[in-house]
C-alpha distance (Angstrom), angle and dihedral (degrees) to the residues before:
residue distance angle dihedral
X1 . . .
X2 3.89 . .
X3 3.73 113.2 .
X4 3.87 113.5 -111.7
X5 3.37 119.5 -103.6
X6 3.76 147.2 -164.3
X7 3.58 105.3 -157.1
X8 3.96 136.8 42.6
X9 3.47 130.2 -153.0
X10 3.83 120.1 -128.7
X11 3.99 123.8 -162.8
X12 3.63 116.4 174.9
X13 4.06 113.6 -168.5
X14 4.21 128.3 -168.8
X15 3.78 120.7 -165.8
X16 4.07 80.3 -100.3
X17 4.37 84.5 61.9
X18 3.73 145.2 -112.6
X19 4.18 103.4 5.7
X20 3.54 97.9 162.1
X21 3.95 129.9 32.4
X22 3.49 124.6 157.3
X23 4.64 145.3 99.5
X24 2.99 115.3 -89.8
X25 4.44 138.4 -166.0
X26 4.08 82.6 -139.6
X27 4.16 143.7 -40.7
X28 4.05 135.1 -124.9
X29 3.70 120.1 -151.2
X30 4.05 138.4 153.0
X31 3.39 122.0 -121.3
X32 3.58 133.5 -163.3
X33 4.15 88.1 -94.8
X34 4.47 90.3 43.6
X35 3.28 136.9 -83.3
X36 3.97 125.6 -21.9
X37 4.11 138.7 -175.7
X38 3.71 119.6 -140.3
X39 4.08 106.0 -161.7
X40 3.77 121.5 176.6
X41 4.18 114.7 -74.9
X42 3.74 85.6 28.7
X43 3.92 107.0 164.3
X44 3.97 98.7 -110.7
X45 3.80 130.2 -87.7
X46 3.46 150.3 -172.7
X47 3.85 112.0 -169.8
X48 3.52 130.3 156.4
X49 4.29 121.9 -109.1
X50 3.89 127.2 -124.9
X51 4.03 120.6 -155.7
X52 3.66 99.7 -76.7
X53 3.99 145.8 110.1
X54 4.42 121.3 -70.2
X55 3.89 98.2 -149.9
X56 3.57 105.1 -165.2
X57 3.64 121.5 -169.6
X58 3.72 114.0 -145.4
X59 3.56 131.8 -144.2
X60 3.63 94.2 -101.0
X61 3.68 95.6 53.3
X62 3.81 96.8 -88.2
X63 3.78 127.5 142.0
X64 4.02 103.5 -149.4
X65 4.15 110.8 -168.0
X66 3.54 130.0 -134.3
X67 3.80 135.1 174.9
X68 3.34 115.6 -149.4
X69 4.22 123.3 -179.3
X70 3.78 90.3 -153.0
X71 3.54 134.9 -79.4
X72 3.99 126.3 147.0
X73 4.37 131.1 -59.8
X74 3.96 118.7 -156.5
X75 3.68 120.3 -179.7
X76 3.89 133.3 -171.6
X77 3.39 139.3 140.7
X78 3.82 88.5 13.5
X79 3.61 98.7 -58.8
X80 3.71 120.7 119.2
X81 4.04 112.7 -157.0
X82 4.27 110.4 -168.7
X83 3.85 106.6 -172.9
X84 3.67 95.4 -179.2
X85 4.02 132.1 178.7
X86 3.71 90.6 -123.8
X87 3.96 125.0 7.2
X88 3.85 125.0 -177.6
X89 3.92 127.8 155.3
X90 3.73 127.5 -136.0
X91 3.22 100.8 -102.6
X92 4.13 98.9 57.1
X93 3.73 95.2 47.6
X94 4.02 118.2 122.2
X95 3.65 101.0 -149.3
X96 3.78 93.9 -175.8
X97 3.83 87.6 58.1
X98 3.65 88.5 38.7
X99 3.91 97.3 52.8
X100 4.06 83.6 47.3
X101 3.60 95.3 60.0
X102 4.11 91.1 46.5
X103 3.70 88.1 58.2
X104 3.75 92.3 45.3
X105 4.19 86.0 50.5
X106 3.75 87.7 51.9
X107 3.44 98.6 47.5
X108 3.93 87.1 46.4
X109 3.73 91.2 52.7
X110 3.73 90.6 49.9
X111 3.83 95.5 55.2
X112 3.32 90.5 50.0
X113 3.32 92.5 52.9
X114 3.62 91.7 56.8
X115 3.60 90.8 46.3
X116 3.73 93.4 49.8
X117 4.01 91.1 -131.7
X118 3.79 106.3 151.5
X119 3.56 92.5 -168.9
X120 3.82 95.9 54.8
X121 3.48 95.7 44.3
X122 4.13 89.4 56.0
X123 3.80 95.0 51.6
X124 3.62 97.1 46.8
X125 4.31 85.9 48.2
X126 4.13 81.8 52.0
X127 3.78 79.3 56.5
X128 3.58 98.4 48.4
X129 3.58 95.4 54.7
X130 3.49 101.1 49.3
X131 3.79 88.3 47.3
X132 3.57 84.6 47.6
X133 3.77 94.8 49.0
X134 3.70 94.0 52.1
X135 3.73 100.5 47.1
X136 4.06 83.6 53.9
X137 4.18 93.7 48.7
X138 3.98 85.7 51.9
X139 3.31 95.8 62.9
X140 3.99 85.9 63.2
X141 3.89 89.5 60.6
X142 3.86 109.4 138.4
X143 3.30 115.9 -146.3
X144 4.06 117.5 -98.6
X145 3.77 113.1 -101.4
């Protein structure tokens, strides 16, 4: 039997590599069927992640923010493995860049509107959302120490 413990460890990796690396008192992310809470001695799991925020609460109290754009979370033995499609914390999000490529997404989902292209009009939603979910993490930026 697995020794009880108080803390988990939570790694979140993008194809670009390790993003995210440190313990944790617990983690918040949305899956594809809503939102779930992984707390230490969790029974393990393998789920798959929708396009929304990890909100991982540190040791010290701290909530640190990352967006994610899906991927796949396994836990056991109170580590918490995020290998996500696109992965980038708070605090190294360029919301002017960010807010450009939201307007681009709604300007894509208009034309394709107008064009009556189903196809079109889903990707550039996809687009909108993730823009969407990263302008929301930045507003979670804590300030550099």
């Amino acid at each position: 039997m697995a020794q009880l413990d108080n803390k988990i460890q939570v790694a979140i990796y993008s194809p670009n590599g390790l993003v995210y690396d440190h313990k944790s008192l617990g983690c918040n992310m949305q899956t594809d069927d809503g939102g779930l809470s992984i707390l230490p001695n969790h029974v393990p799991i393998m789920l798959s992640l929708a396009i929304g925020a990890v909100i991982v609460t540190r040791t010290d109290g701290a909530k640190d923010y990352i967006a994610v754009d899906g991927g796949v979370a396994s836990f056991e033995e109170n580590k918490l493995t995020i290998m996500a499609t696109f992965a980038i914390r708070a605090r190294d999000i360029d919301t002017v860049q960010v807010e450009i490529d939201k307007q681009n997404a709604q300007a894509a989902m208009y034309d394709a509107e107008q064009k009556d292209d189903s196809s079109a009009y889903r990707r550039a939603k996809v687009q909108l959302n993730r823009a969407i979910n990263q302008i929301d993490v930045s507003r979670h930026r804590r300030p550099k120490n």
